[in-house]
Structure formats: C-alpha cells, structure tokens
C-alpha positions as CSV (number, residue, x, y, z in Angstrom):
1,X,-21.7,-5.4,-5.7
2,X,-22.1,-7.2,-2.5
3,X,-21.4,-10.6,-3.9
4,X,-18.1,-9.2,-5.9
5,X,-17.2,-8.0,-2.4
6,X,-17.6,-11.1,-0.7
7,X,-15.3,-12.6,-3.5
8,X,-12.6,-10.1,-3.1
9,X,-12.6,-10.6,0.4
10,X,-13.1,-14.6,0.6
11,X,-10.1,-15.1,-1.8
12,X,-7.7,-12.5,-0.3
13,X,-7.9,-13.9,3.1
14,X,-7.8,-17.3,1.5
15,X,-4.4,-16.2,-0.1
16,X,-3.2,-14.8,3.1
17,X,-3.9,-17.9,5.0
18,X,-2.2,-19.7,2.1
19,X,0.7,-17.6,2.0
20,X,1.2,-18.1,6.0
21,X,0.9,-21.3,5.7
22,X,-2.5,-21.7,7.6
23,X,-3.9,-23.3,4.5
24,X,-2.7,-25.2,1.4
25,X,-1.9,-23.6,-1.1
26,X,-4.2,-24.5,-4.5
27,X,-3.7,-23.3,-7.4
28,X,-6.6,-20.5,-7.5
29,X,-4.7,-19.0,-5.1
30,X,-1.7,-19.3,-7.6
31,X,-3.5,-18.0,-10.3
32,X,-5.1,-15.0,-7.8
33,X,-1.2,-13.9,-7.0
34,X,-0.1,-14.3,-10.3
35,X,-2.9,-11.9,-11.3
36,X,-2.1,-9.7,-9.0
37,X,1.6,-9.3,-9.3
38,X,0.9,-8.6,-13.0
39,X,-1.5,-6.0,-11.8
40,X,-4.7,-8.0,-13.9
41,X,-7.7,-8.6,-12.4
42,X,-8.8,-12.2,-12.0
43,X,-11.3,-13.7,-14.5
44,X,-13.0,-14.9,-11.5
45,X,-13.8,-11.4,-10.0
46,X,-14.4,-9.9,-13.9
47,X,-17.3,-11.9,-13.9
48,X,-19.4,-10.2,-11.7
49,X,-17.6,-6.8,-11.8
50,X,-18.1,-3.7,-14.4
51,X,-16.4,-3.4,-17.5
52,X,-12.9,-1.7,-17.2
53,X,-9.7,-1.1,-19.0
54,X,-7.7,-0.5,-16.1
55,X,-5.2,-1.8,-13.8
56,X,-6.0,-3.6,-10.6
57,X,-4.6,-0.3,-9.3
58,X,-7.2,2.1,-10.6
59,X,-9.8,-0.5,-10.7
60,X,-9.7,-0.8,-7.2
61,X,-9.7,3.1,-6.4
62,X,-12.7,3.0,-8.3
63,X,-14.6,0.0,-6.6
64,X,-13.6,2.1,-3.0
65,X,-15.2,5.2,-4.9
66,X,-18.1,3.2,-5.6
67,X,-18.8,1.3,-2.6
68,X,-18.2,4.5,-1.0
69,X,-21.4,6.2,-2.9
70,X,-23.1,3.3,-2.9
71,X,-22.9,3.6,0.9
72,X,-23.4,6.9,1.5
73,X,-26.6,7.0,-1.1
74,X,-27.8,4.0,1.4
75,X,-27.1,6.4,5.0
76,X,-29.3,9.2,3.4
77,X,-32.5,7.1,3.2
C-alpha cells in the first residue's frame, strides 16, 4: 500500500509541476492525464494496486476507505 501511495502521490505532484510549468512535461505525465481524463487507472499504478473493475472514481473512494482502516487498525495497537 505504502509504495502504491508514494506512486500516486510522486506522479500527481509531478503532473502538477508539469502542468504549471515548473517541470517539462514528459510523456508519462501525458499518458497519467490522458488516463485520468478518461477516468482509467494508469498501468503504472495497476501494478501494485488490487484488482478492480472500477472507475478511477470509485477506485479511489475505495483506496481512501482502505487506507483509512488500514490506519485506524494501526492507532489501536
């Protein structure tokens, strides 16, 4: 989980910078807006996430749900 996170996070603030124009824009970043307009998730962040038939919509509600467990299982101990 905590290495899809890092993903997520490294390659949206990449895109952001991109976007501003802080950084060049490469063509991951392409492909990562592209994805994301179409509402797909990118093959890049499939490979270490779960199995899912849904949208980047609902499959991000469900990786908040399940950091959120994950994180409250981890405050209990």
């Amino acid at each position: 989980m905590n290495i899809l996170l890092n993903l997520i996070r490294k390659a949206l603030n990449d895109l952001r910078m991109g976007l501003t124009g802080e950084l060049n824009q490469t063509g991951s970043m392409d492909m990562l807006l592209s994805h994301l307009l179409i509402m797909k998730i990118p093959e890049a962040w499939e490979k270490y996430a779960y199995e899912s038939l849904k949208d980047s919509l609902g499959w991000f509600a469900d990786l908040k749900e399940r950091w959120d467990q994950y994180r409250n299982w981890t405050e209990m101990w």
